[in-house]
Backbone as XML, in Angstrom:
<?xml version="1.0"?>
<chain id="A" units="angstrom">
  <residue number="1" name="UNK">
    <atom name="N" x="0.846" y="-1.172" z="0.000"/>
    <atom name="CA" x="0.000" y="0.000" z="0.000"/>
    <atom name="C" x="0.900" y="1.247" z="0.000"/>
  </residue>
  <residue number="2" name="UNK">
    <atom name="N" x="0.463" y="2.249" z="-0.438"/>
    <atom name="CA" x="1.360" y="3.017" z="-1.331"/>
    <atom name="C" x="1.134" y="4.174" z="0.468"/>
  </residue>
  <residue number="3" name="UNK">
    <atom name="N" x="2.398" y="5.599" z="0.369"/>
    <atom name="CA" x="2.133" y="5.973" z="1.820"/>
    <atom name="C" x="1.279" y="7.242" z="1.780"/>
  </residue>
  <residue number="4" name="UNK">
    <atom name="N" x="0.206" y="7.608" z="2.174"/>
    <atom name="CA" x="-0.740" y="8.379" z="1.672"/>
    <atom name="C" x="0.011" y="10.038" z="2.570"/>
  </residue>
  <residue number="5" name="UNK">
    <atom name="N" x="-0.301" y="11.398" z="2.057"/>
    <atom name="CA" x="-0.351" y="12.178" z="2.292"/>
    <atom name="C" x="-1.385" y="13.549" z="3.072"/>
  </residue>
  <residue number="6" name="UNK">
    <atom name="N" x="-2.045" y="12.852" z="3.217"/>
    <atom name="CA" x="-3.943" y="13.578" z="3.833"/>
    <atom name="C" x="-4.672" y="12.130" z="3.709"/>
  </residue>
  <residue number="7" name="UNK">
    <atom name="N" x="-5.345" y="12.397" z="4.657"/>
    <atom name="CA" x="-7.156" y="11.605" z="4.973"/>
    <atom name="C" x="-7.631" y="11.537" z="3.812"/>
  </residue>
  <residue number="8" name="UNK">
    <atom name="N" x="-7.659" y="12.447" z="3.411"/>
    <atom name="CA" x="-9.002" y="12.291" z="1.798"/>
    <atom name="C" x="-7.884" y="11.293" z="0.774"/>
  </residue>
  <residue number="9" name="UNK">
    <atom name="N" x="-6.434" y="11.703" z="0.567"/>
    <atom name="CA" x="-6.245" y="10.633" z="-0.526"/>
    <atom name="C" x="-6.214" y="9.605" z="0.009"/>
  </residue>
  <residue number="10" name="UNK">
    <atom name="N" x="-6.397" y="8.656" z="1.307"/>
    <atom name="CA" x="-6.323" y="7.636" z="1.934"/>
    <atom name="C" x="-7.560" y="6.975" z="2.066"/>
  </residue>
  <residue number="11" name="UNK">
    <atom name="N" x="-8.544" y="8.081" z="2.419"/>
    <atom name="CA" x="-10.189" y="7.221" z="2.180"/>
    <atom name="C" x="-10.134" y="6.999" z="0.674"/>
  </residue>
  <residue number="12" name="UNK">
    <atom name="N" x="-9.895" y="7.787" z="0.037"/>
    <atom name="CA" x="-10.426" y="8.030" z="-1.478"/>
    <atom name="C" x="-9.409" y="6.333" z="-1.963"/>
  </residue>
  <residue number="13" name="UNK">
    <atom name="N" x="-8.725" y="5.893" z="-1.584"/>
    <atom name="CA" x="-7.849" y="4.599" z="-2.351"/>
    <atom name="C" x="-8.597" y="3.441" z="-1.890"/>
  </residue>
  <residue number="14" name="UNK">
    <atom name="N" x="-9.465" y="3.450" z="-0.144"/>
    <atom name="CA" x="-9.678" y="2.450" z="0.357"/>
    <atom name="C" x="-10.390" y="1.435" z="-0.413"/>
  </residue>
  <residue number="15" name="UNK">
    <atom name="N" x="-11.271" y="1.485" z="-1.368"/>
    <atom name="CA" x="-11.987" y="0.984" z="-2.374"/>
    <atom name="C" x="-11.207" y="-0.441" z="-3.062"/>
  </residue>
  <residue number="16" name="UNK">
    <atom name="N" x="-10.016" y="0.001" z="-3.511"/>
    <atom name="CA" x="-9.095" y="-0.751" z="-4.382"/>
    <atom name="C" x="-7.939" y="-1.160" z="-3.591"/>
  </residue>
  <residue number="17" name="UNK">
    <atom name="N" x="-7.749" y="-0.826" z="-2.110"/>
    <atom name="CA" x="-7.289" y="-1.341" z="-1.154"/>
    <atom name="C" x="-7.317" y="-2.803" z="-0.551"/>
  </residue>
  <residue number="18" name="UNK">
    <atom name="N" x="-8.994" y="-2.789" z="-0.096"/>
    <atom name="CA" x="-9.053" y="-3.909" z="0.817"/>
    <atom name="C" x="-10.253" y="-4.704" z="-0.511"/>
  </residue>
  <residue number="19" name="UNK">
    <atom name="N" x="-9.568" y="-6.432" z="-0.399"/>
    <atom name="CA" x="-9.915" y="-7.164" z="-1.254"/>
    <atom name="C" x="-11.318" y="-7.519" z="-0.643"/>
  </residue>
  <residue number="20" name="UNK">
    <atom name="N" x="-12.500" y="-8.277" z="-1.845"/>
    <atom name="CA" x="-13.502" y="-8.133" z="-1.325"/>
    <atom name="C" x="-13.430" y="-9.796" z="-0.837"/>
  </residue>
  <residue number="21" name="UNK">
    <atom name="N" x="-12.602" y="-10.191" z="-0.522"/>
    <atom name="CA" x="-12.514" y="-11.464" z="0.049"/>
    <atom name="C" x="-12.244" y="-11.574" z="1.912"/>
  </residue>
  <residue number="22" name="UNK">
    <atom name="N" x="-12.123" y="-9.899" z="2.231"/>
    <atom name="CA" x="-11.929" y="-9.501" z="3.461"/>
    <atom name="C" x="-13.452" y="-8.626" z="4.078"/>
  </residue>
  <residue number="23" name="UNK">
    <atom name="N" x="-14.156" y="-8.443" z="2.807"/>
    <atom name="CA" x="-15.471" y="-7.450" z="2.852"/>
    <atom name="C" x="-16.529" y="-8.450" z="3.469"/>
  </residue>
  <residue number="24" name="UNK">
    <atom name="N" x="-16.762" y="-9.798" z="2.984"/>
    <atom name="CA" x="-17.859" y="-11.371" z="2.992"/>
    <atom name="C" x="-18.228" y="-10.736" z="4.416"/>
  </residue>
  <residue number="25" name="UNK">
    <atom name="N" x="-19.811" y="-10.653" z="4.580"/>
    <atom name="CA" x="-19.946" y="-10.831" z="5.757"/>
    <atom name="C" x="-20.341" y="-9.427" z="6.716"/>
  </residue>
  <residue number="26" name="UNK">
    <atom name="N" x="-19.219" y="-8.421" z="5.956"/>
    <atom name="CA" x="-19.333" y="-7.125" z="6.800"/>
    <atom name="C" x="-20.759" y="-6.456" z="6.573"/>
  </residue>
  <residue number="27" name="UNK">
    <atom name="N" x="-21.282" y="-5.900" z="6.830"/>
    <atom name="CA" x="-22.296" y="-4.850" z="6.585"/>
    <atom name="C" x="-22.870" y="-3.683" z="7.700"/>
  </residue>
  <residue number="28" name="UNK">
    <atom name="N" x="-21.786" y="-2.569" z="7.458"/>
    <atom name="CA" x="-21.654" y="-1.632" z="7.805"/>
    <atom name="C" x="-21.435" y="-0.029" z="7.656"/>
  </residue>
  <residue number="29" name="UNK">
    <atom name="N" x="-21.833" y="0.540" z="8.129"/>
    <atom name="CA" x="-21.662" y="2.482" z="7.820"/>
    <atom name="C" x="-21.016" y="2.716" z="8.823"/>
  </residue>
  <residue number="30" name="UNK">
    <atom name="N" x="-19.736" y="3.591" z="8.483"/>
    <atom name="CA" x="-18.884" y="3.592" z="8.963"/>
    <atom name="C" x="-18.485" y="5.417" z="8.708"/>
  </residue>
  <residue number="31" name="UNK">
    <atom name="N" x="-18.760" y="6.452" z="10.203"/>
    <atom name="CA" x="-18.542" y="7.693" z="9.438"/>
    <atom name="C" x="-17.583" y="7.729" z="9.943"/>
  </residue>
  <residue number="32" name="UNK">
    <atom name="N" x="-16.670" y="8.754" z="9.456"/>
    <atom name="CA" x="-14.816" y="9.214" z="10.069"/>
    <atom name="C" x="-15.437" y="10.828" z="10.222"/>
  </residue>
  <residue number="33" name="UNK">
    <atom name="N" x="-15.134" y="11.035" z="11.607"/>
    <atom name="CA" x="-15.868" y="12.246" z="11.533"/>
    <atom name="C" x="-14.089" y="13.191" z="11.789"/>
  </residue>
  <residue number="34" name="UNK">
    <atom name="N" x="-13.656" y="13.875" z="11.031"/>
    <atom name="CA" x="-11.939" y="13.863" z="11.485"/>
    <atom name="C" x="-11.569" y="15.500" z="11.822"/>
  </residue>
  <residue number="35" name="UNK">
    <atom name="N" x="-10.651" y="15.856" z="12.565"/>
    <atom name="CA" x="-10.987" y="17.576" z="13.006"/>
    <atom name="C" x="-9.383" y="17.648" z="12.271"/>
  </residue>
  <residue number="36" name="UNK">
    <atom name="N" x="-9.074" y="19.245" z="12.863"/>
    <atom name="CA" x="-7.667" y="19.481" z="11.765"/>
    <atom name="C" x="-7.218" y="19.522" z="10.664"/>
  </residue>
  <residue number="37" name="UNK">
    <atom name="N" x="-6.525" y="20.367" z="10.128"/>
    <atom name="CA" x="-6.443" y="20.291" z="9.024"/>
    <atom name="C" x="-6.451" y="18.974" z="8.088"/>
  </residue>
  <residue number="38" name="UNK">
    <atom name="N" x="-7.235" y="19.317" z="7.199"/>
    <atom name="CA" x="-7.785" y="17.861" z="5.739"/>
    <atom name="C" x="-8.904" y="17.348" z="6.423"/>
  </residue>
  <residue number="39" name="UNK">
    <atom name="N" x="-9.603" y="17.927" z="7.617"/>
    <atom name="CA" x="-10.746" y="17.259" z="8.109"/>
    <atom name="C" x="-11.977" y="17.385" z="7.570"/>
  </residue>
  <residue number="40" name="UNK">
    <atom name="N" x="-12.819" y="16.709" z="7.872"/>
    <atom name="CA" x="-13.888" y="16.660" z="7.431"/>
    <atom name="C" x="-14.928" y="15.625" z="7.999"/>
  </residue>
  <residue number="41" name="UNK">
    <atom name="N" x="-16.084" y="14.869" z="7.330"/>
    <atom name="CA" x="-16.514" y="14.143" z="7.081"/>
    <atom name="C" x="-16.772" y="13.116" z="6.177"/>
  </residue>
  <residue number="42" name="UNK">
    <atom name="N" x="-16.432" y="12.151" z="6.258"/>
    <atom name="CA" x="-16.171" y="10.618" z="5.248"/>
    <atom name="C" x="-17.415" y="9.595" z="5.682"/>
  </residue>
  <residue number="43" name="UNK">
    <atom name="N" x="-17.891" y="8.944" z="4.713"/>
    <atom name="CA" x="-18.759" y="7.842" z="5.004"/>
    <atom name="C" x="-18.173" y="7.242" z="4.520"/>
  </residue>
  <residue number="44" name="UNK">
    <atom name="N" x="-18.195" y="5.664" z="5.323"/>
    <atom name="CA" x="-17.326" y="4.255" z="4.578"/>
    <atom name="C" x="-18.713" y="3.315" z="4.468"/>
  </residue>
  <residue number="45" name="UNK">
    <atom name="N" x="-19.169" y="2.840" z="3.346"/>
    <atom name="CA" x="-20.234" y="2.001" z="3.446"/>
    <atom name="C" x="-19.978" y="0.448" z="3.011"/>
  </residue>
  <residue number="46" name="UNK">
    <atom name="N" x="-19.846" y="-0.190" z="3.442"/>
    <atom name="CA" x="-19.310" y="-1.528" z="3.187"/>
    <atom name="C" x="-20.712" y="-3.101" z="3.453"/>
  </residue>
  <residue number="47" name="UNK">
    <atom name="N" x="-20.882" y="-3.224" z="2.252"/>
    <atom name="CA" x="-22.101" y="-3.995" z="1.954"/>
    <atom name="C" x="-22.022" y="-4.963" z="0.785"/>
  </residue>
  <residue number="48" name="UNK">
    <atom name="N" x="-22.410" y="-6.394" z="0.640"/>
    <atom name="CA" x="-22.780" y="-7.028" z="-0.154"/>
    <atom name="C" x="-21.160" y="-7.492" z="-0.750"/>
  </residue>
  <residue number="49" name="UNK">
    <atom name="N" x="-19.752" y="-7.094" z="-0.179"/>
    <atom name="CA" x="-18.406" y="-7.754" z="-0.657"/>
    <atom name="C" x="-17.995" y="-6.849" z="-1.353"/>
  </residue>
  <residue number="50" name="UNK">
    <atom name="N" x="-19.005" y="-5.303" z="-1.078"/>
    <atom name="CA" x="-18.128" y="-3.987" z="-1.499"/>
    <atom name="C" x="-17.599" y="-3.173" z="-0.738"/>
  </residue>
  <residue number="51" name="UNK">
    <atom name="N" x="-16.765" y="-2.084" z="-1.172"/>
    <atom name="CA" x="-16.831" y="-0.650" z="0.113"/>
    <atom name="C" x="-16.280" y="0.726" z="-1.148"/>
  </residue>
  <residue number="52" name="UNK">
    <atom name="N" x="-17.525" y="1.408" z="-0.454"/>
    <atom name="CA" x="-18.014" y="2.513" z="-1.174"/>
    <atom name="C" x="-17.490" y="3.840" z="0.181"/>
  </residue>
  <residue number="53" name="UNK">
    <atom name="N" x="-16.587" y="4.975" z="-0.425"/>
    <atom name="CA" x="-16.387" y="5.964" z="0.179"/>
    <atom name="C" x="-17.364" y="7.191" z="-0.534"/>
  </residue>
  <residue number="54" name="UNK">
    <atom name="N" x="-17.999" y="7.992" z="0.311"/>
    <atom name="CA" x="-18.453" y="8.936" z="0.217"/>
    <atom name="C" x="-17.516" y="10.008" z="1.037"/>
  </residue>
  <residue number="55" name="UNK">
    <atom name="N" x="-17.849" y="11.229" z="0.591"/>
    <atom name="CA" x="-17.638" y="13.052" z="1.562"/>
    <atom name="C" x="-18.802" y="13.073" z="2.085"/>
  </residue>
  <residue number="56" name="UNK">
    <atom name="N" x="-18.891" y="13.457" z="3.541"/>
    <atom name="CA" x="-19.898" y="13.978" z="3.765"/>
    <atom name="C" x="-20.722" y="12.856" z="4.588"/>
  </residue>
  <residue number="57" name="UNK">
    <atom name="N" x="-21.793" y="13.041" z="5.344"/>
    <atom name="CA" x="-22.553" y="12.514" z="6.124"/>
    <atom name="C" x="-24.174" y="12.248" z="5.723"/>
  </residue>
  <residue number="58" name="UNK">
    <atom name="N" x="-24.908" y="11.224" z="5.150"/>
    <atom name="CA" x="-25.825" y="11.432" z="4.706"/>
    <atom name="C" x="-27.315" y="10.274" z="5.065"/>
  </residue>
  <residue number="59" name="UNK">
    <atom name="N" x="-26.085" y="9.224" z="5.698"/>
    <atom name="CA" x="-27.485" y="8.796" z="6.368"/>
    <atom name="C" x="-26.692" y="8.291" z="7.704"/>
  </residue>
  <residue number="60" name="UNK">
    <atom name="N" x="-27.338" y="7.333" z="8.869"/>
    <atom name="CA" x="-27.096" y="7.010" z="10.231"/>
    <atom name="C" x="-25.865" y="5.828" z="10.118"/>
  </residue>
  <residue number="61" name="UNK">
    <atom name="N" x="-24.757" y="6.462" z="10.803"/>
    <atom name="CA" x="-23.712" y="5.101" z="10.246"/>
    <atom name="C" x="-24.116" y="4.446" z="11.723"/>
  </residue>
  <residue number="62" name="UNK">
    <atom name="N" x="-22.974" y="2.731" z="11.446"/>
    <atom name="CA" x="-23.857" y="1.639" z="12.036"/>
    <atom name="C" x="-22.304" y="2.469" z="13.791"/>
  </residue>
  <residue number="63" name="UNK">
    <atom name="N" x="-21.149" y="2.875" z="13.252"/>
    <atom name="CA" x="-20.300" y="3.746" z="14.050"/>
    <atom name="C" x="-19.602" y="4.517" z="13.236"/>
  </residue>
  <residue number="64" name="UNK">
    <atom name="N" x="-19.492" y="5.765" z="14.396"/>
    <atom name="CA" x="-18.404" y="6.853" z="14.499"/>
    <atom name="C" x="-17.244" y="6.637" z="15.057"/>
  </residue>
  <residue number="65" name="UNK">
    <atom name="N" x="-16.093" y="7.112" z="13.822"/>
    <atom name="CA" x="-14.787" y="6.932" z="14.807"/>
    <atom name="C" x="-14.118" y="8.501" z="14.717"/>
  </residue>
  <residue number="66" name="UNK">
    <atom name="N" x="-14.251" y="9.187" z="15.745"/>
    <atom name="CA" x="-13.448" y="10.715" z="15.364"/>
    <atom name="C" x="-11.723" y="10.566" z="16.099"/>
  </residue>
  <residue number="67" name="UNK">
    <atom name="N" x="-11.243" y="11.280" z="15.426"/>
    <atom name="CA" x="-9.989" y="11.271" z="15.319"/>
    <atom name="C" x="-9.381" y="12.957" z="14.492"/>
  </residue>
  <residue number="68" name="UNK">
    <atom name="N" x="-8.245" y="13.245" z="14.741"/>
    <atom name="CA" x="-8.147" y="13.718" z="13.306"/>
    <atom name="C" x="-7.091" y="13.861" z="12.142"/>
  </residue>
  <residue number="69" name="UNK">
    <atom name="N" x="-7.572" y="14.139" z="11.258"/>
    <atom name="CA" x="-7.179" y="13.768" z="9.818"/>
    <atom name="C" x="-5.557" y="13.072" z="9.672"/>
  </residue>
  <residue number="70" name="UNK">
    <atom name="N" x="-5.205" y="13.657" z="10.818"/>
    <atom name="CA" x="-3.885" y="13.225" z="10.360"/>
    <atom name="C" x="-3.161" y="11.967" z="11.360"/>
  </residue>
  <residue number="71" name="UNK">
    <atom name="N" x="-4.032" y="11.661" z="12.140"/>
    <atom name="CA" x="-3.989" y="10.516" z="12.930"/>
    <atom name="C" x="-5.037" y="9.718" z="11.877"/>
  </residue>
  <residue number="72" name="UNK">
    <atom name="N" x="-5.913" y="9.676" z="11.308"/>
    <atom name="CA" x="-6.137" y="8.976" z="10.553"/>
    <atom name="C" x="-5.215" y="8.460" z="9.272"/>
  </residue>
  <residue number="73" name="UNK">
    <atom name="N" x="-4.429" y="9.324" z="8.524"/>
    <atom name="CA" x="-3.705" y="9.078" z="7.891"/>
    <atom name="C" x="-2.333" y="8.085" z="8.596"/>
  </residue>
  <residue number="74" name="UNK">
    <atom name="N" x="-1.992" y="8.233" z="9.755"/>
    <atom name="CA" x="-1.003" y="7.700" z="10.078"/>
    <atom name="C" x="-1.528" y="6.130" z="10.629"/>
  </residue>
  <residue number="75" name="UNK">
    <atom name="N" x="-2.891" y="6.157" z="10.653"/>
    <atom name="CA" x="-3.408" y="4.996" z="10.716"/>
    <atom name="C" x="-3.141" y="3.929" z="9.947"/>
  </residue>
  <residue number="76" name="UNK">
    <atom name="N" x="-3.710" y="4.866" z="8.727"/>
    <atom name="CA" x="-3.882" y="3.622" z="6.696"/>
    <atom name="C" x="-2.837" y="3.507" z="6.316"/>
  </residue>
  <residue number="77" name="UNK">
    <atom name="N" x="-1.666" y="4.484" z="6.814"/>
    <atom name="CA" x="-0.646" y="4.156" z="6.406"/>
    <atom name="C" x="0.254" y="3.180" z="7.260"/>
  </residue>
  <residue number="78" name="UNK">
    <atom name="N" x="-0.285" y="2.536" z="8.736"/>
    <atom name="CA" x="0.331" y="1.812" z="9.384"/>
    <atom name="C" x="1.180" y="2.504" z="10.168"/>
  </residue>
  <residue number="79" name="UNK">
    <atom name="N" x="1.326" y="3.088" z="10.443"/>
    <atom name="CA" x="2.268" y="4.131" z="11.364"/>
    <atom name="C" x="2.033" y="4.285" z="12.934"/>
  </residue>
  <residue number="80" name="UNK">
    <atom name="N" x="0.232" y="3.793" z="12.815"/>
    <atom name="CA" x="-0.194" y="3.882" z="14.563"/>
    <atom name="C" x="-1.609" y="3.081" z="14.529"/>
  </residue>
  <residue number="81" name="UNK">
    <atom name="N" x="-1.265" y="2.283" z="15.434"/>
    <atom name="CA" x="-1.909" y="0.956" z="15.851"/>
    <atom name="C" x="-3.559" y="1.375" z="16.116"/>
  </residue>
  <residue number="82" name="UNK">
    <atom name="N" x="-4.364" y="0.861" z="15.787"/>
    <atom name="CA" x="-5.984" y="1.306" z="16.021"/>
    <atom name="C" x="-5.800" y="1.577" z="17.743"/>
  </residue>
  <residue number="83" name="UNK">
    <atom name="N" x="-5.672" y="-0.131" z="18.362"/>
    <atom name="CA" x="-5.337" y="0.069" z="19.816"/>
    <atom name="C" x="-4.758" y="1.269" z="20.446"/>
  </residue>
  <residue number="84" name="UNK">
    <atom name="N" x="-3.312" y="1.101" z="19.707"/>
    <atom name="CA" x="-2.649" y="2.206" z="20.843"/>
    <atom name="C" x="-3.383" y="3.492" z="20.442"/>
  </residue>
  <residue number="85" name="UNK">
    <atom name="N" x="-4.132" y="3.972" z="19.507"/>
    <atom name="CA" x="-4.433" y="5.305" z="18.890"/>
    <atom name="C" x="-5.815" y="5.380" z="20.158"/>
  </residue>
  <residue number="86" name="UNK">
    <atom name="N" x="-6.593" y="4.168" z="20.016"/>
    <atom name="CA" x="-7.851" y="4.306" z="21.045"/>
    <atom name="C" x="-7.217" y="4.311" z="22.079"/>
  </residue>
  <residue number="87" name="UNK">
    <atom name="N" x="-6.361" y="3.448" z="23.028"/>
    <atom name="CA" x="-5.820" y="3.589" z="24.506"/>
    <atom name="C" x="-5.886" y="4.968" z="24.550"/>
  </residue>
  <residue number="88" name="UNK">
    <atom name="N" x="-4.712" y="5.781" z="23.859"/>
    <atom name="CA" x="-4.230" y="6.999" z="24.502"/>
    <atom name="C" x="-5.418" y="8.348" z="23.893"/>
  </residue>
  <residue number="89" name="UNK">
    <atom name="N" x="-6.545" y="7.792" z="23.607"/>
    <atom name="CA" x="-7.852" y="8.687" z="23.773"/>
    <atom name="C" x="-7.320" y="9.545" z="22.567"/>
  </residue>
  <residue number="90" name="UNK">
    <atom name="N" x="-7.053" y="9.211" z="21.048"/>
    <atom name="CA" x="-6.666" y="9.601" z="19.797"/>
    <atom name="C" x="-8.056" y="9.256" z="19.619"/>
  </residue>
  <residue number="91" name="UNK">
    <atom name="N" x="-8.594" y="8.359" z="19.464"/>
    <atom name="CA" x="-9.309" y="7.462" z="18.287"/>
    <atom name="C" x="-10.576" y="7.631" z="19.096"/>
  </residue>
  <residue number="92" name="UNK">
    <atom name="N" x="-11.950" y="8.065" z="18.953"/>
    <atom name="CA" x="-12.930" y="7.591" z="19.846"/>
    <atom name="C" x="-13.847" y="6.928" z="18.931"/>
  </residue>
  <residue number="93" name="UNK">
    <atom name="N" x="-14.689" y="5.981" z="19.880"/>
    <atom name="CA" x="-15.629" y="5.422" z="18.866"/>
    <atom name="C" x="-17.214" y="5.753" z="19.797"/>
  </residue>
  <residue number="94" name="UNK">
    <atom name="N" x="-18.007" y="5.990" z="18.632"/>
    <atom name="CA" x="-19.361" y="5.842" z="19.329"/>
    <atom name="C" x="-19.985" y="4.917" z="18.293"/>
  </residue>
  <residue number="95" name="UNK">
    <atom name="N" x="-20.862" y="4.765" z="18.706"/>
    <atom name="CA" x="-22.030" y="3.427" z="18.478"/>
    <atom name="C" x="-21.450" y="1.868" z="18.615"/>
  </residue>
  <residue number="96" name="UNK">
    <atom name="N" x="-21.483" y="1.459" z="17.559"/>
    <atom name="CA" x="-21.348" y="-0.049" z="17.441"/>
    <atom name="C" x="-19.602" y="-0.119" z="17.720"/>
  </residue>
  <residue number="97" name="UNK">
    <atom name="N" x="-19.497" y="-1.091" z="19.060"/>
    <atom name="CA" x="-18.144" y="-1.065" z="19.031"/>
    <atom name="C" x="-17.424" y="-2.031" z="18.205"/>
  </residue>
  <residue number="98" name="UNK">
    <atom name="N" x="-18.334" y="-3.428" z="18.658"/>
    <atom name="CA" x="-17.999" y="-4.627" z="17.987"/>
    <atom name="C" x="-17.570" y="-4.118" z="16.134"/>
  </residue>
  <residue number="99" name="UNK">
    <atom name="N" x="-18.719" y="-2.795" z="15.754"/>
    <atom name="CA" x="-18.161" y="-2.858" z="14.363"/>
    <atom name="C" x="-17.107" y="-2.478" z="14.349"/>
  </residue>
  <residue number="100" name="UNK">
    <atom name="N" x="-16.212" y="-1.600" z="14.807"/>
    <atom name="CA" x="-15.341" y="-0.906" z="15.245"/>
    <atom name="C" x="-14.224" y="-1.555" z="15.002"/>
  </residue>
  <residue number="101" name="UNK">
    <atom name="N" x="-14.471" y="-3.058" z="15.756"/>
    <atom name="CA" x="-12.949" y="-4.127" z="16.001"/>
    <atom name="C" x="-12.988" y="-4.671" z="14.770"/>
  </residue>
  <residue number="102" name="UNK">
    <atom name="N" x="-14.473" y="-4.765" z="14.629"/>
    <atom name="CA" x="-14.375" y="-5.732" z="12.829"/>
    <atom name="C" x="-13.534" y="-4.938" z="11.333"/>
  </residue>
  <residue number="103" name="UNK">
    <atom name="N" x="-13.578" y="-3.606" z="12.005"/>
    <atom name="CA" x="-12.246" y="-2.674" z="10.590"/>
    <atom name="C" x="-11.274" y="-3.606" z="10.798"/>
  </residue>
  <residue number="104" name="UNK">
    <atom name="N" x="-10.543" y="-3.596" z="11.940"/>
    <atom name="CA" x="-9.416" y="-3.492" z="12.133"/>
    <atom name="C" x="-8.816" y="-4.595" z="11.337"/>
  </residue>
  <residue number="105" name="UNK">
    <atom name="N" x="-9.596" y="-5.893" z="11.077"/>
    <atom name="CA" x="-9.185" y="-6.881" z="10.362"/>
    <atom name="C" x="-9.166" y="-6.847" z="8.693"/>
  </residue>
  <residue number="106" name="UNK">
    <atom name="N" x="-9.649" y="-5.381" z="8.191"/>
    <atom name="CA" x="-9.915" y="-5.117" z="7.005"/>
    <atom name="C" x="-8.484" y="-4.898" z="6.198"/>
  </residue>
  <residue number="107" name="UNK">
    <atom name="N" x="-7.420" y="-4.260" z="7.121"/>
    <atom name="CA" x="-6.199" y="-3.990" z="6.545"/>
    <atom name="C" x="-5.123" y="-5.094" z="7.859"/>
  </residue>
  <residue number="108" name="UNK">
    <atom name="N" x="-5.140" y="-6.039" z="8.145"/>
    <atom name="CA" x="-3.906" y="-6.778" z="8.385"/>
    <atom name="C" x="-3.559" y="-6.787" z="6.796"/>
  </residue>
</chain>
């Protein structure tokens, strides 16, 4: 995986990233709500052995993970562990936690 520079070119690759042989099963909305510069709002929708990135917030995701932008980037790029990013109160999640743990297996 190539080393991304901002949040947006890192959501924007996830598509052609993670194989849909890792997707079977998932079905989830997933918003990145991210502060700091390149922040924004991202929807990750992952359904049926696809995953679809949107900008923007447009219907009820199944969780929220806020962070920002550039702790997200150092995420996709492997640089900082989901765990250690949630321990030290980087990473928060609301709603569904269980969906939460189920990313994490999307990019081993």
């Amino acid at each position: 995986m190539p080393q991304f520079t901002s949040a947006a070119q890192a959501l924007e690759a996830l598509p052609g990233s993670v194989g849909p042989e890792k997707l079977t099963g998932i079905d989830e909305i997933v918003l990145f709500d991210l502060s700091g510069e390149g922040g924004g709002q991202w929807t990750v929708t992952i359904a049926n052995g696809q995953l679809g990135v949107a900008e923007g917030s447009e219907v009820t995701p199944t969780v929220t993970l806020k962070m920002t932008a550039a702790d997200l980037t150092s995420l996709l790029n492997g640089d900082l562990s989901p765990m250690a990013a949630f321990m030290q109160g980087r990473l928060k999640v609301e709603g569904d936690m269980s969906a939460a743990m189920r990313l994490q297996t999307l990019f081993d």
